[in-house]
N, C-alpha and C positions, 0 to 999 in steps of 0.2 A: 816157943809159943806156949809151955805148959802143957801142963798133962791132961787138963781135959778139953784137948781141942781133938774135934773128931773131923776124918777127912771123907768126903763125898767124891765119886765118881772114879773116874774122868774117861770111860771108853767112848772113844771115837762113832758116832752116832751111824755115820753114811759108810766109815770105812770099815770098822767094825760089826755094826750091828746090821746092817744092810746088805755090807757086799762080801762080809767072810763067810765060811762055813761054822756050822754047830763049834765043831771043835776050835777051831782058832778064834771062836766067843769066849771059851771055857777056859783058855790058855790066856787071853787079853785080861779077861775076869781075874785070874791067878794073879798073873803080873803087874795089873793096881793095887789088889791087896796086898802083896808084898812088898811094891815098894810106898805105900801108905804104910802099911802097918796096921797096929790092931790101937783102940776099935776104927771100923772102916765100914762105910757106908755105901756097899757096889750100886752105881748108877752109870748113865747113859751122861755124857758131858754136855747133852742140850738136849731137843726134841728129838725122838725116837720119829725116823720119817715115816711115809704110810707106804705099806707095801714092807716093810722090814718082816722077812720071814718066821714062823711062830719057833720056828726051828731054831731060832737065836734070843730068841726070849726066853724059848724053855732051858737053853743052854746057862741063857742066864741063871735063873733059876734054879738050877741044878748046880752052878757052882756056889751060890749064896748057898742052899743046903748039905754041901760039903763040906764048903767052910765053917757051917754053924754044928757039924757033929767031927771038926778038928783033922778030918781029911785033907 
């Protein structure tokens, strides 16, 4: 596909973001970027439902700034 194609997502919105724990966000988050690759764009693969605990957002969150200082 070339080299500047960048890939977005793809965690699991309701099984992921909803119904895991912090950690198993932070581990999902890991294992997209991996198997994307770099560069990688961590998202939610649709609408993020309501009621998604912030505990998994920050999770999110926290592995994007991991991964952006190479941890």
């Amino acid at each position: 596909m070339g080299d500047e194609v960048v890939l977005l997502g793809d965690l699991d919105p309701v099984t992921v973001l909803l119904r895991s724990s912090p950690e198993a966000v932070y581990q999902a988050c890991a294992r997209c970027h991996e198997e994307a690759g770099d560069p990688y764009v961590l998202a939610a693969g649709c609408e993020v439902p309501p009621g998604t605990p912030e505990a998994s957002l920050r999770s999110m969150l926290q592995y994007a700034e991991d991964a952006g200082k190479g941890e």
